[in-house]
C-alpha positions as CSV (number, residue, x, y, z in Angstrom):
1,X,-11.4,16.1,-25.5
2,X,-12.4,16.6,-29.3
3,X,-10.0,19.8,-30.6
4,X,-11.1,22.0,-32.8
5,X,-9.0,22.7,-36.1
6,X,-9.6,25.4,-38.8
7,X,-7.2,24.6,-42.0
8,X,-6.9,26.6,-45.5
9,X,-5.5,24.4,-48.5
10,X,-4.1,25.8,-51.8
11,X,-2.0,24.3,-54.2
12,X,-0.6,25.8,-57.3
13,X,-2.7,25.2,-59.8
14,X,-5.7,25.7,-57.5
15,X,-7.8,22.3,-59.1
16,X,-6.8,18.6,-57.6
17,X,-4.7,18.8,-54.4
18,X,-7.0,21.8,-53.0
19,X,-9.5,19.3,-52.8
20,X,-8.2,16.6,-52.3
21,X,-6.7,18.0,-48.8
22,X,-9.6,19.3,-47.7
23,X,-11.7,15.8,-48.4
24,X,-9.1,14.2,-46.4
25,X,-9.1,16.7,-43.4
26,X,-12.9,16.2,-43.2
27,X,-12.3,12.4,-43.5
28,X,-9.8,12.1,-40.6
29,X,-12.3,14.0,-38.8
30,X,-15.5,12.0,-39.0
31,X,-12.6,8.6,-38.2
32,X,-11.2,10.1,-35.1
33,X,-13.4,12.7,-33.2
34,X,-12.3,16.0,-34.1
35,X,-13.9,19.2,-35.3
36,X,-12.5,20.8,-38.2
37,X,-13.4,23.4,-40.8
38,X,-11.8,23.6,-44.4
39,X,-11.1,26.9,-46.6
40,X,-10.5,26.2,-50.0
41,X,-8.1,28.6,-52.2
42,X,-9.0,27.2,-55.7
43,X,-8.9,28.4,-58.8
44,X,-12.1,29.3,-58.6
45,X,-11.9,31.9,-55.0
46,X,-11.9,31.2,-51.6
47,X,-15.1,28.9,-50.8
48,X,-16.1,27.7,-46.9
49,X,-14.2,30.7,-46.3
50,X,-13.0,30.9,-42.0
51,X,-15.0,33.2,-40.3
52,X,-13.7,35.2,-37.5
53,X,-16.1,32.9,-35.2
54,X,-14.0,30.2,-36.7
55,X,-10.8,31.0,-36.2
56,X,-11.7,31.8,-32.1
57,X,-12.7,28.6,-31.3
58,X,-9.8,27.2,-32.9
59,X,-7.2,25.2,-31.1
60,X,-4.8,25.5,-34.1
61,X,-4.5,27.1,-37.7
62,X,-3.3,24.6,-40.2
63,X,-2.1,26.0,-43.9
64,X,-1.9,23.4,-46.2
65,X,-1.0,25.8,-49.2
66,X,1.7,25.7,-52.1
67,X,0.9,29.8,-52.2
68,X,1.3,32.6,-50.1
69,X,-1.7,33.1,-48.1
70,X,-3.1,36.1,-46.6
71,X,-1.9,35.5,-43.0
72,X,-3.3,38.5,-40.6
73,X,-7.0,37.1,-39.8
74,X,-4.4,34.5,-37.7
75,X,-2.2,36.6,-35.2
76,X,-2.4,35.2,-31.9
77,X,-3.5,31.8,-33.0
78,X,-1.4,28.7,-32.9
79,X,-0.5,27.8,-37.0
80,X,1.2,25.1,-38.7
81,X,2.5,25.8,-42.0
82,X,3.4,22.5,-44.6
83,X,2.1,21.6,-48.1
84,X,-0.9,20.1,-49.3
85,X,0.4,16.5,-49.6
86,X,1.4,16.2,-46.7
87,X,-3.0,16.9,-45.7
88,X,-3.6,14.3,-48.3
89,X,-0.7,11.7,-47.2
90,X,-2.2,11.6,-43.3
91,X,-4.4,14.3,-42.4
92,X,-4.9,12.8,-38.5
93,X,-1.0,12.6,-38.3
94,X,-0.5,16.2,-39.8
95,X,-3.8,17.4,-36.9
96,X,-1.5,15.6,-34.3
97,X,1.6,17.2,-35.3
98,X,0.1,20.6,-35.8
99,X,-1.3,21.0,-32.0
100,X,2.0,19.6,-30.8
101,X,4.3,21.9,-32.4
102,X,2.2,24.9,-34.0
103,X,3.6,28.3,-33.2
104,X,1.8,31.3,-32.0
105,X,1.4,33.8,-35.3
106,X,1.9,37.6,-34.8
107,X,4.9,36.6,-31.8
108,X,8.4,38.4,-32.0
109,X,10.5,37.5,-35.4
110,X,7.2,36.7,-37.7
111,X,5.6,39.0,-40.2
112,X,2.4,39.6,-41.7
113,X,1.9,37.8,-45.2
114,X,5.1,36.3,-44.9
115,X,5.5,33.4,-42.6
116,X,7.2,30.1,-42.3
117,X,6.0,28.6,-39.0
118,X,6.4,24.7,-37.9
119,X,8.3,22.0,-39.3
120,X,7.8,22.2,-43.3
121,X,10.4,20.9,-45.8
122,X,9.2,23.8,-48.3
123,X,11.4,25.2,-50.7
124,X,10.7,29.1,-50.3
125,X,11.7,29.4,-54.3
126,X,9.2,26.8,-55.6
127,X,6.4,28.4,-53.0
128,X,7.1,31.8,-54.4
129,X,6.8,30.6,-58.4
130,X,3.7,28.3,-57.9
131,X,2.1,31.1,-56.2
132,X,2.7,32.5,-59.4
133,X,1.8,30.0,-61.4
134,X,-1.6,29.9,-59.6
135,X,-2.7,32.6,-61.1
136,X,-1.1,32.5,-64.2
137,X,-3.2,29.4,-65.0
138,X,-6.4,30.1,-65.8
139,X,-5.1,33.2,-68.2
140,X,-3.1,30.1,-70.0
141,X,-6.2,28.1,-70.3
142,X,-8.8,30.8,-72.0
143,X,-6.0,31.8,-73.9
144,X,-4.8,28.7,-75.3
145,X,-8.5,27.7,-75.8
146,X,-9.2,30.5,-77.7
147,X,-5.9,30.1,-80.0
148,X,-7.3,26.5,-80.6
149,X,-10.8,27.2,-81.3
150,X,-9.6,30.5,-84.0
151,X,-6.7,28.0,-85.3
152,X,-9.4,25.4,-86.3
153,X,-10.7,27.8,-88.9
154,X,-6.8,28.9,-90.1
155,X,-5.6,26.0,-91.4
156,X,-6.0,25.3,-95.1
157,X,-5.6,21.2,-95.4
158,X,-4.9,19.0,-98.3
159,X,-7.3,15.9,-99.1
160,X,-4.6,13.7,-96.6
161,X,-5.3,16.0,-94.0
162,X,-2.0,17.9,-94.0
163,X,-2.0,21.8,-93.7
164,X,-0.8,23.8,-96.7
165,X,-1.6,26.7,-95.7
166,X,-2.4,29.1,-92.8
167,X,-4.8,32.4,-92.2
168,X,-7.9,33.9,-92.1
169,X,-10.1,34.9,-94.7
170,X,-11.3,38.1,-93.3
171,X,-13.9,38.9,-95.9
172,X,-16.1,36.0,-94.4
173,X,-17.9,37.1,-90.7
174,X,-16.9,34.0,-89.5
175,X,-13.0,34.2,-90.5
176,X,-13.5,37.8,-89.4
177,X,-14.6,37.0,-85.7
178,X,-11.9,33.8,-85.6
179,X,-8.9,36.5,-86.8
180,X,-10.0,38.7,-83.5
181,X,-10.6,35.5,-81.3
182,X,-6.8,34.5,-82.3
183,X,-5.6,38.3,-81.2
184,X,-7.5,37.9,-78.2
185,X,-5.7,34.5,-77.2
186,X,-2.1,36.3,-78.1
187,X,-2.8,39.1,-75.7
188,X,-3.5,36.7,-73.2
189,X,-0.2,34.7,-73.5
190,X,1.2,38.4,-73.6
191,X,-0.2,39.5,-70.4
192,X,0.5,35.8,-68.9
193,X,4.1,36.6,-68.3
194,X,3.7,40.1,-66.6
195,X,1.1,38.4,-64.4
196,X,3.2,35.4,-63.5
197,X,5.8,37.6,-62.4
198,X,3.2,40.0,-60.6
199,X,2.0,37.3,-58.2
200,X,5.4,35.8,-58.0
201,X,6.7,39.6,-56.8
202,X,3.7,39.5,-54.6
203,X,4.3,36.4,-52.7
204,X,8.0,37.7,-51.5
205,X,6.8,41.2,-50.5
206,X,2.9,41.4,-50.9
207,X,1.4,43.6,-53.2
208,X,3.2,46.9,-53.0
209,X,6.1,44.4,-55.9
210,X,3.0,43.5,-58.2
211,X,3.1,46.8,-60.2
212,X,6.7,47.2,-60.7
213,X,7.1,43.3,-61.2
214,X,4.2,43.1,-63.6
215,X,5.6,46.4,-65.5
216,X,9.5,45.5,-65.6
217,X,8.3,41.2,-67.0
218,X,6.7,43.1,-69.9
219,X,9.6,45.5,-70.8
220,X,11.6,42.5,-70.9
221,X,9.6,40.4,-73.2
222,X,9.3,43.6,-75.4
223,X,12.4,43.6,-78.3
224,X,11.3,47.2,-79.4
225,X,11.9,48.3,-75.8
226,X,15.3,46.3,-75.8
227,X,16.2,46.8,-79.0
228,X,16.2,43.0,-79.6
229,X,14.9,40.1,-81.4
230,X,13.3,38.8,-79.3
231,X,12.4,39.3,-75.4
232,X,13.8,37.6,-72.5
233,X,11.1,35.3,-72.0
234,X,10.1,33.4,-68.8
235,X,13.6,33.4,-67.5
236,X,13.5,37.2,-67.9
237,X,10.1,37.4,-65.6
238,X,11.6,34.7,-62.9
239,X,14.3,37.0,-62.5
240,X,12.7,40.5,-62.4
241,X,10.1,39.1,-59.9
242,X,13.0,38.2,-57.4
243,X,14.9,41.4,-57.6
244,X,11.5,43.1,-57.7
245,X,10.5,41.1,-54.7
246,X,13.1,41.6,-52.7
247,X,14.0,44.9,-52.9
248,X,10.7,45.8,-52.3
249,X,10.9,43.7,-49.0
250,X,14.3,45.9,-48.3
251,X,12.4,49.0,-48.9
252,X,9.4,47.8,-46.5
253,X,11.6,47.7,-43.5
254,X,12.6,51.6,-43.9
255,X,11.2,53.7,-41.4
256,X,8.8,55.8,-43.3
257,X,7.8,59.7,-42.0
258,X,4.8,59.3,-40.4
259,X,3.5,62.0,-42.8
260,X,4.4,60.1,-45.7
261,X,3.1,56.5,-44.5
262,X,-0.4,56.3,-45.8
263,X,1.3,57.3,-49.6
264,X,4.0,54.7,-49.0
265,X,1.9,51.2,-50.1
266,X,0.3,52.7,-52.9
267,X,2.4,55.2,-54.0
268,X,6.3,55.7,-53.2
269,X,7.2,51.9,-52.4
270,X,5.7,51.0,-56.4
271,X,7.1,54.4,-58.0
272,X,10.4,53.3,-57.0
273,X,10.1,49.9,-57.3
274,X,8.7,50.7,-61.3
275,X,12.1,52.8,-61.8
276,X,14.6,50.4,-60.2
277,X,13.3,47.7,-62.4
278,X,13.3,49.7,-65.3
279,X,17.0,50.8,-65.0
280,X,18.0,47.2,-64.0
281,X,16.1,45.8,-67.2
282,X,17.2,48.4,-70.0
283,X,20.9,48.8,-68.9
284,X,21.1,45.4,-67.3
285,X,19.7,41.8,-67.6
286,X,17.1,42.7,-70.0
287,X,19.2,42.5,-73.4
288,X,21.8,39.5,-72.4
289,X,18.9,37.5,-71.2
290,X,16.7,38.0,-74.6
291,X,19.5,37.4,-76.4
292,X,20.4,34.3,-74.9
293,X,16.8,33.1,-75.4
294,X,16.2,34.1,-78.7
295,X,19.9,31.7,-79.7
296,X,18.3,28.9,-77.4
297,X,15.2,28.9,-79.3
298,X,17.1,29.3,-82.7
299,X,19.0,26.3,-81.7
300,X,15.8,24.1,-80.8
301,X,14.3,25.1,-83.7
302,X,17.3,23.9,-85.4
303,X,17.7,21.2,-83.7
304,X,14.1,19.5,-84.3
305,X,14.2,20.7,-87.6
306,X,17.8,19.3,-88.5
307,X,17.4,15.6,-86.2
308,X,14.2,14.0,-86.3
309,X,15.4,11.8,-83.4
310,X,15.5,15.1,-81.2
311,X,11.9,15.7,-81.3
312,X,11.6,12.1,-79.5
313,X,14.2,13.1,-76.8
314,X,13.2,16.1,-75.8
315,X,9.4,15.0,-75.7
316,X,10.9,12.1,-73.8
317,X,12.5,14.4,-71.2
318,X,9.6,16.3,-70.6
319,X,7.0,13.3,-70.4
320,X,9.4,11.8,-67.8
321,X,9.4,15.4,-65.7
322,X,5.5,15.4,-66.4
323,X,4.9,12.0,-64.8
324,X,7.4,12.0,-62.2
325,X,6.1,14.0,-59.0
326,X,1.7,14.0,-59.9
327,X,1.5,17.7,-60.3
328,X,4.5,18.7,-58.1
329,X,7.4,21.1,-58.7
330,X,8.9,18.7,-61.2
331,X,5.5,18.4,-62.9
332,X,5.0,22.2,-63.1
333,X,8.5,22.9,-64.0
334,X,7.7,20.6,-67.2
335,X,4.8,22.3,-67.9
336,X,6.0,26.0,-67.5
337,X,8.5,25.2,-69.8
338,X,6.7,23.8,-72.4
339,X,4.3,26.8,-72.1
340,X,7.1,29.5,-72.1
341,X,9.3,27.3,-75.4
342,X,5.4,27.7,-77.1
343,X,4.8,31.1,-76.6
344,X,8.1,33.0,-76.9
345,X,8.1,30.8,-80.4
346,X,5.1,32.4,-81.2
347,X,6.2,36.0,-80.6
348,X,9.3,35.2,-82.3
349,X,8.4,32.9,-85.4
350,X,4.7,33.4,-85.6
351,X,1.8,31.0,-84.9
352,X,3.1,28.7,-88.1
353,X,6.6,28.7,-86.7
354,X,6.1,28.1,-83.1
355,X,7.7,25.0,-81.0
356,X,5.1,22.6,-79.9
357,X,7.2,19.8,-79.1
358,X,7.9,20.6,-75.2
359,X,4.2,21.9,-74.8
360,X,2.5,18.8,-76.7
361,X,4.9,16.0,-74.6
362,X,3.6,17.9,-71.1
363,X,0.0,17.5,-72.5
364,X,0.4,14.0,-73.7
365,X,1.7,12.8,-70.8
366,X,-0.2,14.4,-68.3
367,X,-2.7,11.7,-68.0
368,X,-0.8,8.8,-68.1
369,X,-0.5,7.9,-64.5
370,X,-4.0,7.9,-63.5
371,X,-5.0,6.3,-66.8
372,X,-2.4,3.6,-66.0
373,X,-3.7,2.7,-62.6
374,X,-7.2,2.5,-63.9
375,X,-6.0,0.3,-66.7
376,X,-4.0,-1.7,-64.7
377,X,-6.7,-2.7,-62.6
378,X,-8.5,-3.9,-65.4
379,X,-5.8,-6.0,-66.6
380,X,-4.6,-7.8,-63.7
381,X,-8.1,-7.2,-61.8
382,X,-6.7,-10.1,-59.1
383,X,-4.0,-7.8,-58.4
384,X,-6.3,-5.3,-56.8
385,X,-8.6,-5.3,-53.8
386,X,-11.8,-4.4,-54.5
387,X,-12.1,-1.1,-52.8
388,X,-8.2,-0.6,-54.2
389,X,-10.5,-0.9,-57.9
390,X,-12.8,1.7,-56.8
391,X,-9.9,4.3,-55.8
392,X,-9.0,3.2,-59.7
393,X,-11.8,4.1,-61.1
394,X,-11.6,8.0,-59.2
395,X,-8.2,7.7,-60.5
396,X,-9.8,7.2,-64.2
397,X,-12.0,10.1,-63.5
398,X,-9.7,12.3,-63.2
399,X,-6.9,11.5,-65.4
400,X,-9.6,11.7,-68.8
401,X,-10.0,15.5,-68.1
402,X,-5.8,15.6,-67.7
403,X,-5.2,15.9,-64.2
404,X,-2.4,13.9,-63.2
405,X,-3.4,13.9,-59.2
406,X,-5.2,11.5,-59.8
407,X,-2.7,9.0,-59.2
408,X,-1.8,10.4,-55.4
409,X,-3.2,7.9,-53.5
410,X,-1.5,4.8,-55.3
411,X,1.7,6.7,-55.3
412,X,1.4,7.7,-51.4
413,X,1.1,3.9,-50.3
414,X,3.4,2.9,-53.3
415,X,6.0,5.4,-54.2
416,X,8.7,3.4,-56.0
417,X,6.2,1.2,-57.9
418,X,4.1,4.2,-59.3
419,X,7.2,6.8,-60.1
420,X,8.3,4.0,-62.1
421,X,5.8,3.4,-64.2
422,X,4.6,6.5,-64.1
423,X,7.8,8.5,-65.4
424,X,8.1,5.4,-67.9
425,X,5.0,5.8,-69.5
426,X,5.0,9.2,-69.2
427,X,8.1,9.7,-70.9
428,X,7.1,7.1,-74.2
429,X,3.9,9.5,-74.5
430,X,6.0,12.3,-74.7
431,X,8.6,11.1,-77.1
432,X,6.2,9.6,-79.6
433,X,4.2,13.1,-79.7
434,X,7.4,14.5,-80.1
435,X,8.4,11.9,-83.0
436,X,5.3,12.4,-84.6
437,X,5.0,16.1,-85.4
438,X,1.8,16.2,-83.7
439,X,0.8,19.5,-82.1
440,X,-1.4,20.5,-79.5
441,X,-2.7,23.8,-79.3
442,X,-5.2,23.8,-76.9
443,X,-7.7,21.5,-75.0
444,X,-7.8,18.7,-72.7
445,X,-4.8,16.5,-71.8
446,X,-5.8,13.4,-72.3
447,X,-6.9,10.7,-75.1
448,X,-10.6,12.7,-75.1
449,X,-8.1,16.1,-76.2
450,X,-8.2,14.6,-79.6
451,X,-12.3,15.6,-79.3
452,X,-11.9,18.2,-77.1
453,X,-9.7,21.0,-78.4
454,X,-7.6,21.3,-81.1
455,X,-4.4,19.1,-82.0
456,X,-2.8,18.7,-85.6
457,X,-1.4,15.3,-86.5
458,X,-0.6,13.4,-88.8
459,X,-3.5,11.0,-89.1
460,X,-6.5,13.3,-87.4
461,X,-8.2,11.8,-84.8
462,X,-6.0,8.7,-84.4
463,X,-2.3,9.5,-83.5
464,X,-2.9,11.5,-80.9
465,X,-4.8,8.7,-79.2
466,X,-2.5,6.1,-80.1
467,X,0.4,7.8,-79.0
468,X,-1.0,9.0,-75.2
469,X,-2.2,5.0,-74.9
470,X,0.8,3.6,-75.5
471,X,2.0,5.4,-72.3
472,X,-0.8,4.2,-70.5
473,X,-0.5,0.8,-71.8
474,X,3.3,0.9,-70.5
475,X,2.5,2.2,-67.2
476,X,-0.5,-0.3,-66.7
477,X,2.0,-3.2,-67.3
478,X,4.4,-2.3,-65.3
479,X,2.3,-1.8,-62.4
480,X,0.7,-5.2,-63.2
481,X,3.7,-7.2,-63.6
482,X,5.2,-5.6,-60.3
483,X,2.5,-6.4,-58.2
484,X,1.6,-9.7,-56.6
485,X,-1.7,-11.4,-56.7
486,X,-4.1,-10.2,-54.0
487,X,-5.7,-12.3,-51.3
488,X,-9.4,-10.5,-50.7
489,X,-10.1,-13.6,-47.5
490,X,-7.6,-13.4,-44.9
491,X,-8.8,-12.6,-41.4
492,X,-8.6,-9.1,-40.2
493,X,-5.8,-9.8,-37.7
494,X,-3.4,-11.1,-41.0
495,X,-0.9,-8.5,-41.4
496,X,-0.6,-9.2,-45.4
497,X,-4.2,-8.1,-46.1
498,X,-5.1,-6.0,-43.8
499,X,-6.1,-2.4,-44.9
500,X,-7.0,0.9,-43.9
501,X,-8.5,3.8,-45.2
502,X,-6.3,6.4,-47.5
503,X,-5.7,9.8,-46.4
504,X,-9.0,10.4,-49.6
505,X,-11.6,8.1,-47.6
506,X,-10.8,5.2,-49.2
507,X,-9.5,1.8,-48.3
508,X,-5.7,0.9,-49.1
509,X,-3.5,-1.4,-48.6
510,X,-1.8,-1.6,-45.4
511,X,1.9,-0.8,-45.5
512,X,2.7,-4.3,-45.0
513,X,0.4,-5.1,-47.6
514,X,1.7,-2.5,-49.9
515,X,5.3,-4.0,-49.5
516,X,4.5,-7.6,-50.1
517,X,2.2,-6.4,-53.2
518,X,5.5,-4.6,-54.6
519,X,8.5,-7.5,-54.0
């Protein structure tokens, strides 16, 4: 009998592994007989949304989501909860698991908008900050584009190319409308904080914590409020979103007057919350936390200022992080960081005193491992199957715009191999940025970012490109020289080339395959 499955998948940054789940749910379900509708939570809304039709017929509710999702449309429906690589991994395996050991939603001990259900090795932190990060994103992007695009028409350059000097002439239109485009892009890496720790507030107790999470992040990234140099930074909004979130949970489970109940979600749950955080931020955490940022960021400041060689570690580090899990915790870790060291530089320093280094090494290396692959299999072409060359050449198209999921299927079949070259290239295109002063301040990710946005270096054009491609040429060899020659020939029934199709609808190598390829 042909089941039939609904499923929602999400991930944090709402681009590659939304879509990449869903393409292999509806894969698995054209190979093996099943029914199956997708929702997608991207960064661009909910599309193929679930009707209530849908979700009837269902035999079971799969979430495939590194977010919080809206759970109530679901009570009395079986649902398995897990993350979207596991969809993209095996999708038919995941189906299977799901109708054998889903649990009924809405049953004693589960709650609305809050739910862990099934087996799922998720860490309820890193959910609760990507959900965050999820929306944070795009605010990051427009902002950071519209820095680079007003920067382009700042900087004062010398015949070599090197910047000697840095503002706008506001007597010309066109300086004019760059100065306000500039404000604009500093209001959005203002509000990006308070609306990290917003959605991160939300995901622990829903949305009554967004106002006083949002409210109590930008008191402490406000010195004037703190009386500071500086404000507390990211670390300042992780934490105010956790005590915002779970007190407000605490106060949830207070047995309201019924008088008073209709006022409670929009009225006394975020009154208190907004007060609470505001006495815990001004008489608590608020001025220990920015002071202990502001002396970390006076001590990388010194550091890359006073040891050239630090600039190539610490872009190093962060390359390595970048390229080690293909947009997973690790990944977004590196690249909140480098995000938060860039903008709390700003706010402190000013634009012309800012530290690029962590930010530039994430952006450098972001592309590296799908580059790699792709480059790899032009190298050592009779070290991939053919259809293994196609999957490169998806892998190519998505690592020039700077994603870095593009490497997921070569990584799922061969972990070890590809988080060693990956983190090792990764981590070369970091340092070298680092090393080289170059900084990016908006744009794509990739070798094209040298076109497409706006990055200073030291010969325009050229380093930036030379520096990214020496990670890719590091991870390409290193997948070439691992693998072993391919044979394309061998009857079906061989277990050394036999393949089957990837959890994206392509074929891969068996595992047996996979292993010999990687002695």
């Amino acid at each position: 009998m042909s089941h039939n499955v609904v499923a929602i998948t999400a991930c944090a940054a709402g681009i590659a592994h939304t879509y990449m789940a869903a393409e292999s749910f509806e894969v698995a379900a054209s190979e093996h007989g099943f029914k199956v509708k997708v929702e997608t939570q991207g960064s661009i809304g909910a599309e193929n949304v679930l009707t209530e039709a849908d979700v009837e017929a269902a035999d079971v509710v799969i979430i495939a989501s590194d977010i919080e999702i809206e759970m109530a449309r679901f009570v009395g429906k079986k649902v398995y909860k897990t993350r979207p690589k596991e969809a993209i991994k095996d999708a038919n395996a995941l189906v299977a698991l799901a109708l054998k050991e889903g649990t009924i939603f809405g049953s004693k001990g589960t709650e609305i908008g809050n739910i862990t259900l099934g087996k799922s090795s998720e860490n309820g932190f890193i959910q609760h900050i990507m959900s965050g990060i999820s929306y944070m994103v795009p605010m990051v992007i427009s902002a950071g584009l519209l820095l680079a695009i007003a920067n382009i028409f700042a900087f004062q350059k010398d015949d070599l190319g090197r910047m000697v000097a840095w503002g706008f002439d506001r007597n010309d239109p066109v300086g004019d409308l760059m100065y306000h485009l500039f404000q604009v892009g500093k209001v959005g890496f203002t509000l990006m904080i308070p609306l990290f720790a917003g959605f991160v507030a939300n995901s622990i107790a829903s949305r009554p914590a967004i106002a006083p999470a949002m409210i109590g992040a930008y008191i402490a990234n406000d010195p004037a409020f703190l009386g500071t140099e500086t404000g507390g930074g990211f670390l300042s909004a992780i934490l105010v979103a956790f005590i915002v979130g779970y007190f407000m949970r605490a106060l949830k489970k207070i047995k309201w007057p019924k008088i008073v109940q209709p006022l409670v979600p929009i009225m006394i749950l975020p009154l208190i919350g907004v007060f609470f955080i505001t006495i815990v931020v001004k008489y608590g955490i608020g001025g220990p936390i920015a002071s202990g940022m502001g002396a970390m960021y006076d001590w990388l400041t010194w550091m890359t200022n006073t040891y050239s060689a630090s600039t190539f570690i610490i872009g190093a580090i962060i390359g390595a992080m970048i390229g080690f899990d293909f947009g997973g915790p690790v990944n977004k870790t590196a690249l909140i960081f480098g995000t938060a060291v860039f903008t709390d530089t700003v706010a402190k320093y000013g634009i012309e005193g800012a530290n690029f280094v962590p930010g530039t090494a994430a952006q450098a290396a972001i592309s590296v491992a799908p580059l790699g692959i792709f480059l790899a299999s032009m190298l050592f072409k009779n070290k991939f199957t053919a259809t293994e060359k196609i999957s490169a050449k998806s892998a190519f198209g998505m690592g020039i715009v700077g994603v870095t999921e593009g490497a997921i299927p070569f990584a799922a079949v061969n972990p070890v191999q590809m988080i060693t070259a990956s983190v090792a290239g990764s981590a070369l295109a970091g340092g070298l940025v680092g090393f080289f002063d170059v900084k990016f301040y908006g744009g794509i990710g990739s070798p094209l970012g040298t076109f497409v946005g706006y990055i200073e270096q030291p010969i325009p054009f050229v380093t930036w490109i030379l520096c990214t491609f020496a990670g890719i040429t590091l991870t390409a060899l290193i997948i070439g020289f691992w693998r072993k020659p391919v044979e394309e020939n061998i009857p079906a029934d061989s277990t050394t080339t036999t393949t089957q199709t990837d959890d994206n609808g392509t074929l891969a190598p068996s595992a047996a395959a996979t292993a010999a390829q990687a002695q």
